[in-house]
N, CA, C and O atoms as a CHARMM CRD file, in Angstrom:
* protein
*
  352
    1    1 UNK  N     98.66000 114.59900  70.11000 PROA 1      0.00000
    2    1 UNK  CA    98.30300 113.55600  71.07700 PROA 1      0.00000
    3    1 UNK  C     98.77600 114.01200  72.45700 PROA 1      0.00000
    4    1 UNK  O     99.96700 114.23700  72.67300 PROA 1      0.00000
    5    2 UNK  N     97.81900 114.14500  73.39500 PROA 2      0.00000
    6    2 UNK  CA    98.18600 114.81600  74.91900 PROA 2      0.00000
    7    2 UNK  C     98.93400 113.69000  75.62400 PROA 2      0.00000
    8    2 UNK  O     99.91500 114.02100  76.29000 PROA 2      0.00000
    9    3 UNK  N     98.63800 112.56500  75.57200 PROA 3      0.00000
   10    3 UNK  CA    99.48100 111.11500  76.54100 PROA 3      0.00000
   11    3 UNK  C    100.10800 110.44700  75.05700 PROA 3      0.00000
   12    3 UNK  O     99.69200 110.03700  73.97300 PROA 3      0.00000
   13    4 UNK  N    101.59500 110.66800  75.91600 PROA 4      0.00000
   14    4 UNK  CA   102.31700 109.86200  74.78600 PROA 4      0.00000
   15    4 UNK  C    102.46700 108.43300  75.56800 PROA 4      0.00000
   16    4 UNK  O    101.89900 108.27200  76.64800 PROA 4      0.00000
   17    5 UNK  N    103.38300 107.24400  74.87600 PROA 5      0.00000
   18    5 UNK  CA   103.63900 106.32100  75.91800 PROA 5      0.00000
   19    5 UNK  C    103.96100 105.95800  77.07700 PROA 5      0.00000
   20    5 UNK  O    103.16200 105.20400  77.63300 PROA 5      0.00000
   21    6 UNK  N    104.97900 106.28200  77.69000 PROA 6      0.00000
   22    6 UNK  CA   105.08100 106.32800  79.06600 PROA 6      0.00000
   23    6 UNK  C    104.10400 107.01500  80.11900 PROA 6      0.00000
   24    6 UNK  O    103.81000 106.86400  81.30500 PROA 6      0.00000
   25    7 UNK  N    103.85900 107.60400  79.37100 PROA 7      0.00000
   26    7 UNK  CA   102.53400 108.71000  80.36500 PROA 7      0.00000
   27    7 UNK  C    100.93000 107.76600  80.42400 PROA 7      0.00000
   28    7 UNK  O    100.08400 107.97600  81.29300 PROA 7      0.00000
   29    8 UNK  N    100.81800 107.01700  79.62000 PROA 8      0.00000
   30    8 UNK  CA    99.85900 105.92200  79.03500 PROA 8      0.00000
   31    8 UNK  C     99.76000 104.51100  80.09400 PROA 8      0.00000
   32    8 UNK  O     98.75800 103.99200  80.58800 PROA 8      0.00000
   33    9 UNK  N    101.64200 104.02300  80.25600 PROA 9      0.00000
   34    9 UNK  CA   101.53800 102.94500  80.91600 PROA 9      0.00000
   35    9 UNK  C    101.76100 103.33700  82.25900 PROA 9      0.00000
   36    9 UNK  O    101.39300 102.54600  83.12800 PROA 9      0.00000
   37   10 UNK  N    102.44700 104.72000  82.70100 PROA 10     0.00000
   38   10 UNK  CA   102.39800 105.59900  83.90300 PROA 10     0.00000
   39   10 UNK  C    100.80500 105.60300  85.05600 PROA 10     0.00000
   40   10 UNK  O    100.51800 105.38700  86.23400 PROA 10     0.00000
   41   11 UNK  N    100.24700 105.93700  83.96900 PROA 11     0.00000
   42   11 UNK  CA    98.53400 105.87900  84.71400 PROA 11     0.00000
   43   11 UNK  C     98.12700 104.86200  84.47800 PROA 11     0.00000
   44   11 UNK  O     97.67200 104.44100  85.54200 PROA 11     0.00000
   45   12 UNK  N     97.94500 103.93700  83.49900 PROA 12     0.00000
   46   12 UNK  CA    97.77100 102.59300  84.22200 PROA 12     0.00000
   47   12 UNK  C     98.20700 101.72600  85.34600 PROA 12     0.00000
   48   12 UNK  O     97.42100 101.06100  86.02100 PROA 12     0.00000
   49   13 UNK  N     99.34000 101.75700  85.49800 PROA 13     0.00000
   50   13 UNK  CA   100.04700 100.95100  86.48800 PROA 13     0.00000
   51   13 UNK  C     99.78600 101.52600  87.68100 PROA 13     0.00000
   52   13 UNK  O     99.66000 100.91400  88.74200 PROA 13     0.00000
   53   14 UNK  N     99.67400 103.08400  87.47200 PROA 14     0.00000
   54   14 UNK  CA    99.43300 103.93100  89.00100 PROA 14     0.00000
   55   14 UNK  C     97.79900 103.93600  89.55300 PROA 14     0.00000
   56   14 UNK  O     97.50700 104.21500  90.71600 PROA 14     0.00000
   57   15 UNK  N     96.39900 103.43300  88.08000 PROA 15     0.00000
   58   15 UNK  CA    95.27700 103.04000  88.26600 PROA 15     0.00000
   59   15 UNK  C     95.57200 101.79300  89.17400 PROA 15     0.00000
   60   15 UNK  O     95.36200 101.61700  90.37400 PROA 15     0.00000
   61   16 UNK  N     96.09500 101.03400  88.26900 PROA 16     0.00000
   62   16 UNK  CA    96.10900  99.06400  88.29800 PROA 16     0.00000
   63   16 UNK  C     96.66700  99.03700  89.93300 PROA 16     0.00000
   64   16 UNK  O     96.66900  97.94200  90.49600 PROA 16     0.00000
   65   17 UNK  N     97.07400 100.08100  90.58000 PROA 17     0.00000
   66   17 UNK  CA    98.19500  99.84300  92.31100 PROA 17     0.00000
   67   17 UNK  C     96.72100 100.69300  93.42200 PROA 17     0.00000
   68   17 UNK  O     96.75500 100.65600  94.65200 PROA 17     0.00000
   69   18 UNK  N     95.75800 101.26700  92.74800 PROA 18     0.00000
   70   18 UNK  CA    94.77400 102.33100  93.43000 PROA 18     0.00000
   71   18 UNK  C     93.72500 101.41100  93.68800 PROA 18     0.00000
   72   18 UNK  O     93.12900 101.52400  94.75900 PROA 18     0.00000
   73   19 UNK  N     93.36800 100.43900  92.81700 PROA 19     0.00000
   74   19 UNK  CA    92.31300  99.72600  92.43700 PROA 19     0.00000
   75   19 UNK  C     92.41700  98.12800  93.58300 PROA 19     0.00000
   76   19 UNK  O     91.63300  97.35800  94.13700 PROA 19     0.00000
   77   20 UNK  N     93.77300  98.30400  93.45500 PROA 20     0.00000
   78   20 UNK  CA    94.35900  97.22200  93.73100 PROA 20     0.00000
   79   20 UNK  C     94.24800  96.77200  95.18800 PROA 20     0.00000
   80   20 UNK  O     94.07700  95.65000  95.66500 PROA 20     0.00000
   81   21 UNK  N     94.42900  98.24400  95.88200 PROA 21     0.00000
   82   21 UNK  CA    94.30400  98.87500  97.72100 PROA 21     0.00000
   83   21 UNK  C     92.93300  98.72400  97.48500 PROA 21     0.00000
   84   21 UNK  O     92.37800  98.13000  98.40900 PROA 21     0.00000
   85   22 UNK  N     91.94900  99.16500  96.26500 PROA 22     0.00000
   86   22 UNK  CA    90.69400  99.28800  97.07900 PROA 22     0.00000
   87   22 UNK  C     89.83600  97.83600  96.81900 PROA 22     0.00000
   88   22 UNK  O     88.62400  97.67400  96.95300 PROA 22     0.00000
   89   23 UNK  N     90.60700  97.08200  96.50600 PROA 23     0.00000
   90   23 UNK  CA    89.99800  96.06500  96.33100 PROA 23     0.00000
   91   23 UNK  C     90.01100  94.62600  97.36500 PROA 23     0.00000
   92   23 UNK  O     89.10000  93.84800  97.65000 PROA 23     0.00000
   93   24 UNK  N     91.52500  94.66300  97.79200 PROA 24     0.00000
   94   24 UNK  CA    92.14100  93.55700  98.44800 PROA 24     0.00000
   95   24 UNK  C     91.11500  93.42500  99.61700 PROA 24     0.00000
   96   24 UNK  O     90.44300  92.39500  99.66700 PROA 24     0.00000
   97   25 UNK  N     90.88700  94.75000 100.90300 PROA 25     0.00000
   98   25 UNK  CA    89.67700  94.19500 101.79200 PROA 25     0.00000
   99   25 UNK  C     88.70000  93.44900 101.14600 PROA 25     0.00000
  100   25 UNK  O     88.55100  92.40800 101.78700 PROA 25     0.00000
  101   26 UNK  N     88.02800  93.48100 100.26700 PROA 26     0.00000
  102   26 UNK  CA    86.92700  92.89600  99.95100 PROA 26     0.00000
  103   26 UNK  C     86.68000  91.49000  99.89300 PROA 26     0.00000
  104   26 UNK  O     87.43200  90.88400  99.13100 PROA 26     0.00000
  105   27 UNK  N     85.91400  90.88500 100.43400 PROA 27     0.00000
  106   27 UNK  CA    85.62300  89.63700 100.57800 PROA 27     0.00000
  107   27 UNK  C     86.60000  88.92900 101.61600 PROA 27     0.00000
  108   27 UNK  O     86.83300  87.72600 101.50000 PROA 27     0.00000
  109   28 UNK  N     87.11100  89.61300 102.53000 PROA 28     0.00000
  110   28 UNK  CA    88.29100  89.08400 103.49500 PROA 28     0.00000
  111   28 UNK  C     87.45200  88.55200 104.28000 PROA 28     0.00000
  112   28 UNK  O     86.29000  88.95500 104.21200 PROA 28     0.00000
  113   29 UNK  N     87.81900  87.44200 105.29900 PROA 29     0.00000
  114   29 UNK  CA    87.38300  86.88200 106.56700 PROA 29     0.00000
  115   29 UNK  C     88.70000  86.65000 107.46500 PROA 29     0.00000
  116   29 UNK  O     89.59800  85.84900 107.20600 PROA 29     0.00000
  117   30 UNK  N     88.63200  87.46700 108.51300 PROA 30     0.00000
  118   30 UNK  CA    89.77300  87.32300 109.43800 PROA 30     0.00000
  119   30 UNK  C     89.75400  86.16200 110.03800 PROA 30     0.00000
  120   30 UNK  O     88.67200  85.62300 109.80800 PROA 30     0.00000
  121   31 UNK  N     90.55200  85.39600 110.81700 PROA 31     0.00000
  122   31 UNK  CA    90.59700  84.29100 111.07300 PROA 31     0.00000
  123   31 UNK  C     90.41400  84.78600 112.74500 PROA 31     0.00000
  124   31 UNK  O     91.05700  83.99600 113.43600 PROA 31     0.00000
  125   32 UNK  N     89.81800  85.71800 113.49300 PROA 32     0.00000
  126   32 UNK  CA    89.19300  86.16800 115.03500 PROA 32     0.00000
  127   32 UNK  C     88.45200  84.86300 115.11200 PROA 32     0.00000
  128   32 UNK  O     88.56900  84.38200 116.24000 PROA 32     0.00000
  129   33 UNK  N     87.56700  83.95800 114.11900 PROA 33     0.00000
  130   33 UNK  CA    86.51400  83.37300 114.38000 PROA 33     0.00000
  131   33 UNK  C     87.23100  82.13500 115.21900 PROA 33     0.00000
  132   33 UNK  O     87.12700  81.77700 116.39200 PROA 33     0.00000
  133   34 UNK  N     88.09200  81.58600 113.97400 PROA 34     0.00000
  134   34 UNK  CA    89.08800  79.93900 114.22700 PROA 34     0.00000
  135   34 UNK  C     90.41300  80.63300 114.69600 PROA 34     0.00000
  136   34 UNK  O     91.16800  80.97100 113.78500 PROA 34     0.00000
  137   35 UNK  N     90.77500  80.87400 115.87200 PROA 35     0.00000
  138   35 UNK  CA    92.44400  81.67600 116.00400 PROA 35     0.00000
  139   35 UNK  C     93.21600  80.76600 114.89200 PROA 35     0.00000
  140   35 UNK  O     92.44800  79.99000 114.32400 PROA 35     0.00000
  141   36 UNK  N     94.16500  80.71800 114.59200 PROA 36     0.00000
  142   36 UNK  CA    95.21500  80.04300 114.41800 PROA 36     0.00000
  143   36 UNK  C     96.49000  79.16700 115.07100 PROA 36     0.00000
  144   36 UNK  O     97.31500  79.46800 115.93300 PROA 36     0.00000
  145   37 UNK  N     96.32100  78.17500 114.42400 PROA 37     0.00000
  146   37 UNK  CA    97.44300  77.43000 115.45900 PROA 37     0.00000
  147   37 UNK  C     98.66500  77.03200 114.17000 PROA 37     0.00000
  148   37 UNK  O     99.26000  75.97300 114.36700 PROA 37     0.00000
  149   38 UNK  N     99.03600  77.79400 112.93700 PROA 38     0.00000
  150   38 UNK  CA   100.00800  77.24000 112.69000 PROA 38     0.00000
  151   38 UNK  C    100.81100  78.75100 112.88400 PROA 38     0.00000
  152   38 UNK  O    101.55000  78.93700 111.91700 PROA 38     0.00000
  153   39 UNK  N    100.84400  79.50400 113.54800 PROA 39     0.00000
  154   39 UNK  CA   101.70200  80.42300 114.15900 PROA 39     0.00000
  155   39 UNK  C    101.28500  82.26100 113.36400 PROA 39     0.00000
  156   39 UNK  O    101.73900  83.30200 113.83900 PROA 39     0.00000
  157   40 UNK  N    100.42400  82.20100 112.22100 PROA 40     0.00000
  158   40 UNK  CA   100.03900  83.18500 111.11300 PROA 40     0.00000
  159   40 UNK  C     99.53500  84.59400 112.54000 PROA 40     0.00000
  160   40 UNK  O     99.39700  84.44700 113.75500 PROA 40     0.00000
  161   41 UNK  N     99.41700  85.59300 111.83800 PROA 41     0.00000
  162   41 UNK  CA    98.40800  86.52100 112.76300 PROA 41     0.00000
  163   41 UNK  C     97.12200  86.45700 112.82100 PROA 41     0.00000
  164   41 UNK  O     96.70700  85.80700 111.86100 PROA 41     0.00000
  165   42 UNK  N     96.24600  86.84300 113.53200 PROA 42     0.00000
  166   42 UNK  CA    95.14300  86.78400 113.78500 PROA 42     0.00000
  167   42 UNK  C     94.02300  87.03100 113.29800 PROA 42     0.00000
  168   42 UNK  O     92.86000  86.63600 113.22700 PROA 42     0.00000
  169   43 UNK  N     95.35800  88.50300 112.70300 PROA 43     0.00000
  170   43 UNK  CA    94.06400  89.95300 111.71900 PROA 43     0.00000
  171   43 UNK  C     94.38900  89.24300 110.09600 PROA 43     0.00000
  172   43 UNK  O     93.64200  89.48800 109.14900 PROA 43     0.00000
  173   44 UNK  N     95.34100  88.54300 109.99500 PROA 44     0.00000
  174   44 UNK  CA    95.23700  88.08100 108.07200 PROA 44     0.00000
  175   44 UNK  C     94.37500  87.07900 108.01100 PROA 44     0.00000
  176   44 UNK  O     94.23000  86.11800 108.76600 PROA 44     0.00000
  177   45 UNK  N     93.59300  87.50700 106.66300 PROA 45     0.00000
  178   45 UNK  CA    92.88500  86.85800 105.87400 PROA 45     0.00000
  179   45 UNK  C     92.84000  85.37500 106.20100 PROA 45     0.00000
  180   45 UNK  O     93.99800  84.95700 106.18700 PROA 45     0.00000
  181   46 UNK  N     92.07200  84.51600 106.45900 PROA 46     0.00000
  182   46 UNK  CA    91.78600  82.92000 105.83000 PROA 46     0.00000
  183   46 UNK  C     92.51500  82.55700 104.83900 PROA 46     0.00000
  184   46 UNK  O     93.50200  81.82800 104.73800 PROA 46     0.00000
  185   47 UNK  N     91.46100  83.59200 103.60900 PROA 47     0.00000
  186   47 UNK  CA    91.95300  82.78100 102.14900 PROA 47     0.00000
  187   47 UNK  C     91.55300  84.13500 101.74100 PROA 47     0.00000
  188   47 UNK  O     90.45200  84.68600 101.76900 PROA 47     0.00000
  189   48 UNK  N     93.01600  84.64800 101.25500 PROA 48     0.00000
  190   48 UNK  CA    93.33600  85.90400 100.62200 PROA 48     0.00000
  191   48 UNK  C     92.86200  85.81900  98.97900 PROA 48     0.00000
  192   48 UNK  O     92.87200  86.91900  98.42600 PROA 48     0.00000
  193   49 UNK  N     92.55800  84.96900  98.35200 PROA 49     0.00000
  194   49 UNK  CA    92.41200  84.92700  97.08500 PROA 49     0.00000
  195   49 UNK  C     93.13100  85.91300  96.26500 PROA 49     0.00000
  196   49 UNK  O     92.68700  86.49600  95.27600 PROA 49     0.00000
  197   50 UNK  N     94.09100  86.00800  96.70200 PROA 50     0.00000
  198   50 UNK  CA    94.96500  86.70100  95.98100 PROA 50     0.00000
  199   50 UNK  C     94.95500  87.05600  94.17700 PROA 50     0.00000
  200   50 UNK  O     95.08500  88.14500  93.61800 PROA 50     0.00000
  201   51 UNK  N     94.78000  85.89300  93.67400 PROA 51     0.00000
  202   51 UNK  CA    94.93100  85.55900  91.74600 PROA 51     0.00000
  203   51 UNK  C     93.41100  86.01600  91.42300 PROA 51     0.00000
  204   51 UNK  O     93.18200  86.83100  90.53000 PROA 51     0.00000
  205   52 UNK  N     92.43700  85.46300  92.17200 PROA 52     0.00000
  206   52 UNK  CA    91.31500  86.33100  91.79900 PROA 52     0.00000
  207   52 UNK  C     90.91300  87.71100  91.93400 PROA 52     0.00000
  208   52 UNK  O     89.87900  88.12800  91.41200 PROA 52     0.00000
  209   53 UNK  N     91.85100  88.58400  92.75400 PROA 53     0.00000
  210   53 UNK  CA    92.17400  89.59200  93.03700 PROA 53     0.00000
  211   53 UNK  C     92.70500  90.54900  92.40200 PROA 53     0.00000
  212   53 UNK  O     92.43500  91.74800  92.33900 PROA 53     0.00000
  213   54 UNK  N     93.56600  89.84700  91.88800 PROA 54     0.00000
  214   54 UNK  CA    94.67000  90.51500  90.66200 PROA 54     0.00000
  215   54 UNK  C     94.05700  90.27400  89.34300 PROA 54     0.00000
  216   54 UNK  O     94.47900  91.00400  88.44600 PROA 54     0.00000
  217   55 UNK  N     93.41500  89.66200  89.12100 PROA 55     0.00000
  218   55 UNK  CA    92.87900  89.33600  87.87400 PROA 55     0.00000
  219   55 UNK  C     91.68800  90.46900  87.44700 PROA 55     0.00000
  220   55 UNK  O     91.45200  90.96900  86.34700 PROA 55     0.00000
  221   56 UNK  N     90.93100  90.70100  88.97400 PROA 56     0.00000
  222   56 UNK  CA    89.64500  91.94600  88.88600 PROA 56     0.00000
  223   56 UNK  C     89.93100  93.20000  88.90000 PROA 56     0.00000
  224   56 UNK  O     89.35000  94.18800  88.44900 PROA 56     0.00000
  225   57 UNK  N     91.55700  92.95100  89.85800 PROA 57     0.00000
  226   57 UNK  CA    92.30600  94.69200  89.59800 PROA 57     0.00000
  227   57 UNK  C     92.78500  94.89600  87.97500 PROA 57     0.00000
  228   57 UNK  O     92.52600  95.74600  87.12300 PROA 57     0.00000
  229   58 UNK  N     93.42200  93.95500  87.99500 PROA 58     0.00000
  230   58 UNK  CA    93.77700  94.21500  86.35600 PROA 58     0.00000
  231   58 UNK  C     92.57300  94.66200  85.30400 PROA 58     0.00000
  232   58 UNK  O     92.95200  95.49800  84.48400 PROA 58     0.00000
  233   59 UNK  N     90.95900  94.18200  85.16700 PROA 59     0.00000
  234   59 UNK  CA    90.00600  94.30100  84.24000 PROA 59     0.00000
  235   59 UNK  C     89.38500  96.08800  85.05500 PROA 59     0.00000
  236   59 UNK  O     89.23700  97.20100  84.55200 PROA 59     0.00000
  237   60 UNK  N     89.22000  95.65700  86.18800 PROA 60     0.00000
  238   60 UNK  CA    88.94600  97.36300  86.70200 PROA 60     0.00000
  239   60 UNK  C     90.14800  98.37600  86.36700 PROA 60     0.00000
  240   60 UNK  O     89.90600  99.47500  85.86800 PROA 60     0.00000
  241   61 UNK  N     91.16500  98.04900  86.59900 PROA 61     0.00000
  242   61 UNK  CA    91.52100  99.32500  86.11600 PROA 61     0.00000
  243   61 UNK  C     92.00600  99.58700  84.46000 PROA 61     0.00000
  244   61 UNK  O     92.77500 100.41200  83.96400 PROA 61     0.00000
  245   62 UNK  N     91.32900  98.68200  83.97400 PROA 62     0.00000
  246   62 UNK  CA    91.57300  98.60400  82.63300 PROA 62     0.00000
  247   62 UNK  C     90.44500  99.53800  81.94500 PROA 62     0.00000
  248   62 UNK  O     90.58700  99.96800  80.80000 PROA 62     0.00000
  249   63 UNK  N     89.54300  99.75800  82.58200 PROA 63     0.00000
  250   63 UNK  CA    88.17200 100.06700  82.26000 PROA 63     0.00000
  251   63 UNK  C     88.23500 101.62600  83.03600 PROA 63     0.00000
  252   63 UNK  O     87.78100 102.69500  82.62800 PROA 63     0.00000
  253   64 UNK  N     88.92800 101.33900  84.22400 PROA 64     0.00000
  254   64 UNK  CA    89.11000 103.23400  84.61700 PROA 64     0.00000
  255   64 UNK  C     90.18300 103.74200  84.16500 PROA 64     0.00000
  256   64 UNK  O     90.47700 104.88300  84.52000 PROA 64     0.00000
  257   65 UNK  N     90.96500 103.07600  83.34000 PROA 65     0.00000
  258   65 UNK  CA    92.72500 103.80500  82.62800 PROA 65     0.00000
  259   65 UNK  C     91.87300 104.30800  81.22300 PROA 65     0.00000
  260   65 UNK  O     92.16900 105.23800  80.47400 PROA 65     0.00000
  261   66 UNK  N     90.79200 103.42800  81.14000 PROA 66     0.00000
  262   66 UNK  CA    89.74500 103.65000  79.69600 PROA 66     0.00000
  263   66 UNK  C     89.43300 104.70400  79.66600 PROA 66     0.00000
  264   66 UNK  O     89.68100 105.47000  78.73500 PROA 66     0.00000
  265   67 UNK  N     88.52700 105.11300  81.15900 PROA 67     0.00000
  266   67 UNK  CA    87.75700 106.18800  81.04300 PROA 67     0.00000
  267   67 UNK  C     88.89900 107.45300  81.08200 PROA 67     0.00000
  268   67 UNK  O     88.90600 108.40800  80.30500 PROA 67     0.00000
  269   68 UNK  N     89.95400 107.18400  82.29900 PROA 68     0.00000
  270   68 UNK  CA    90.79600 108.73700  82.21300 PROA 68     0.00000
  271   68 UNK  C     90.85500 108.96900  81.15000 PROA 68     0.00000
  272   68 UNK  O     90.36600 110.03500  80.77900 PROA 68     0.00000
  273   69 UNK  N     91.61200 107.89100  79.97100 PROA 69     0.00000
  274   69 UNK  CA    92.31700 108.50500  79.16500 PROA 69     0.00000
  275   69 UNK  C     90.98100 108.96900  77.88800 PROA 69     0.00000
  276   69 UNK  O     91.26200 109.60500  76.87200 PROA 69     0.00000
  277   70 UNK  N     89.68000 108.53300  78.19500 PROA 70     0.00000
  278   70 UNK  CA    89.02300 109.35000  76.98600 PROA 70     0.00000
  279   70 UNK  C     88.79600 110.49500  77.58300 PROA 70     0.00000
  280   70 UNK  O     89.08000 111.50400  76.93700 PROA 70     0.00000
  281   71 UNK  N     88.37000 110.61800  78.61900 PROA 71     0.00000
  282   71 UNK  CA    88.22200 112.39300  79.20000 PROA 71     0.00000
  283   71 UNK  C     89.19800 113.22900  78.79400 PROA 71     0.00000
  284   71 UNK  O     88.83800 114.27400  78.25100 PROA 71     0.00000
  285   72 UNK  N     90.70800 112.95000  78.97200 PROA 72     0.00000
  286   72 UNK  CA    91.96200 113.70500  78.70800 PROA 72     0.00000
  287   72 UNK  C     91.59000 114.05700  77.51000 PROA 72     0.00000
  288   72 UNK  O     91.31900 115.23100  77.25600 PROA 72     0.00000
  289   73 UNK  N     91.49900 112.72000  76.26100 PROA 73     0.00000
  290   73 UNK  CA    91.71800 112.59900  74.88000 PROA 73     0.00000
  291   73 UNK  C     90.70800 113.58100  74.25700 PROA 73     0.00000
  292   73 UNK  O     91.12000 114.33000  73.37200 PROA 73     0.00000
  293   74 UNK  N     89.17300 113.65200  74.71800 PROA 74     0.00000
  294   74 UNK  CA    88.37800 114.75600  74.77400 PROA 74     0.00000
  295   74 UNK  C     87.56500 116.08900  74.74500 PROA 74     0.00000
  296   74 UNK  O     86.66100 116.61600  74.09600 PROA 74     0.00000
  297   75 UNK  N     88.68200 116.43400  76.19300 PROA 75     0.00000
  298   75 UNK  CA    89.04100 117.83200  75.76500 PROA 75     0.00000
  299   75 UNK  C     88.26200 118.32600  77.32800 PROA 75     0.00000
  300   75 UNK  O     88.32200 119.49600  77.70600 PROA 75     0.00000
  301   76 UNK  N     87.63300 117.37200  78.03000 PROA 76     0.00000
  302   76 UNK  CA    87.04500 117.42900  78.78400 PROA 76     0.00000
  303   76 UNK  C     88.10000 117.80400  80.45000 PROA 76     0.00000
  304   76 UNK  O     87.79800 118.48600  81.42900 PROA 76     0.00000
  305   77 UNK  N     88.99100 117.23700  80.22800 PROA 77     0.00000
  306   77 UNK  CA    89.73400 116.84100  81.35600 PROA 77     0.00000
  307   77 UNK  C     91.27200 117.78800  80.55100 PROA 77     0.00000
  308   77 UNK  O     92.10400 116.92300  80.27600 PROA 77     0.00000
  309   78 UNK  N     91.78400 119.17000  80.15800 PROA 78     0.00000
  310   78 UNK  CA    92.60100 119.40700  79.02000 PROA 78     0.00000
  311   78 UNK  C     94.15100 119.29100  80.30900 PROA 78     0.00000
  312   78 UNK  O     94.24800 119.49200  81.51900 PROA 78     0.00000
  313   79 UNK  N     94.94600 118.94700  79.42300 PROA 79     0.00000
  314   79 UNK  CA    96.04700 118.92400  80.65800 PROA 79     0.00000
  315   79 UNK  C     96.73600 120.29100  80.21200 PROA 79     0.00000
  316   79 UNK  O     96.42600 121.01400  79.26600 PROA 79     0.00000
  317   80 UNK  N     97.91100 120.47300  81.29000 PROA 80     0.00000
  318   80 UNK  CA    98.69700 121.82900  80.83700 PROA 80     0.00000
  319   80 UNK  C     99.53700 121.43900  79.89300 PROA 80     0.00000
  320   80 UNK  O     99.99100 120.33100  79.60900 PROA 80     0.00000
  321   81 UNK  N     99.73200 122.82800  79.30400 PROA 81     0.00000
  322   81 UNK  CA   101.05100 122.42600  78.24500 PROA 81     0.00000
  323   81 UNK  C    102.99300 122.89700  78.80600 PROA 81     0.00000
  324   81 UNK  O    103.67900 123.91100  78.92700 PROA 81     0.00000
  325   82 UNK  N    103.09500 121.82100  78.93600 PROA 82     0.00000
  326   82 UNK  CA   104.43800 122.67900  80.03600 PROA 82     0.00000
  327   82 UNK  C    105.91300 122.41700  78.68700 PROA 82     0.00000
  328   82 UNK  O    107.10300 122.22800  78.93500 PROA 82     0.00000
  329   83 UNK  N    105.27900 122.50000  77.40800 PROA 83     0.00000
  330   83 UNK  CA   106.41200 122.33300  76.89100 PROA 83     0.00000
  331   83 UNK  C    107.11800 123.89000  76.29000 PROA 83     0.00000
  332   83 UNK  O    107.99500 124.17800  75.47600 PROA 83     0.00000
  333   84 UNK  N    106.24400 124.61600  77.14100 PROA 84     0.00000
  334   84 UNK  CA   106.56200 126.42400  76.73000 PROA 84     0.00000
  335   84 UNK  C    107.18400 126.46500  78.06300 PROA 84     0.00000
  336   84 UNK  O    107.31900 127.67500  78.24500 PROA 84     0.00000
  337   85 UNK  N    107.65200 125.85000  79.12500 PROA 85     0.00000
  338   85 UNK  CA   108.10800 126.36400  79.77000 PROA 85     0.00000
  339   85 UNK  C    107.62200 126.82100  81.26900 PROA 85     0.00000
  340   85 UNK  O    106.48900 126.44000  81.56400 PROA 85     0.00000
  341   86 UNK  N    108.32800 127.58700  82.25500 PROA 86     0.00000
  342   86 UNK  CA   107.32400 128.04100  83.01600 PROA 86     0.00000
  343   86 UNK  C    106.40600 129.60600  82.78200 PROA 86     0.00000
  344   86 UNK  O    106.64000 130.46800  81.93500 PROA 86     0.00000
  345   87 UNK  N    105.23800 129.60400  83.91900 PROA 87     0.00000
  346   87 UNK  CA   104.28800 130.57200  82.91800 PROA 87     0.00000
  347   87 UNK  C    105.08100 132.12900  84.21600 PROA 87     0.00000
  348   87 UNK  O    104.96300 132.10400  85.44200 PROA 87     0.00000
  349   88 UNK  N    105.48300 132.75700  83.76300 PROA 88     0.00000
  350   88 UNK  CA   105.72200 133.74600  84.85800 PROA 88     0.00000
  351   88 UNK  C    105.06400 135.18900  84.71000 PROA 88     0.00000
  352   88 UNK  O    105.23200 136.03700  85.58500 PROA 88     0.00000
């Protein structure tokens, strides 16, 4: 087996944090339109929807932690074997 456990929940969590950046712009509306008057910045979000956010990062990268790990599992994607050491 090429991914043992930690190496398993390693790339997920490091998918689930990639997915996570490329997701949060999406569907934003800056508040440039209505300034703000309860003191917030200008450039954050309205309504960050945060939980619906996290909920789509979590199923996306559930589905790309899917795909790495069948490519690895494969033979397609082969990782090194560094348990010989270094190669000199």
């Amino acid at each position: 087996m090429p991914l043992g456990p930690f190496t398993l929940v390693a790339l997920y969590l490091t998918s689930w944090w990639i997915v996570l950046f490329t997701i949060l712009p999406l569907g934003s509306s800056k508040q440039v339109e209505a300034p703000p008057t309860d003191g917030s910045q200008w450039g954050a979000p309205a309504n960050p929807q945060l939980k619906k956010k996290f909920i789509t990062t979590t199923w996306v990268a559930a589905i790309v932690w899917a795909f790495i790990v069948f490519i690895v599992w494969t033979g397609w994607m082969p990782l090194p074997d560094f348990s010989r050491g270094p190669a000199l």
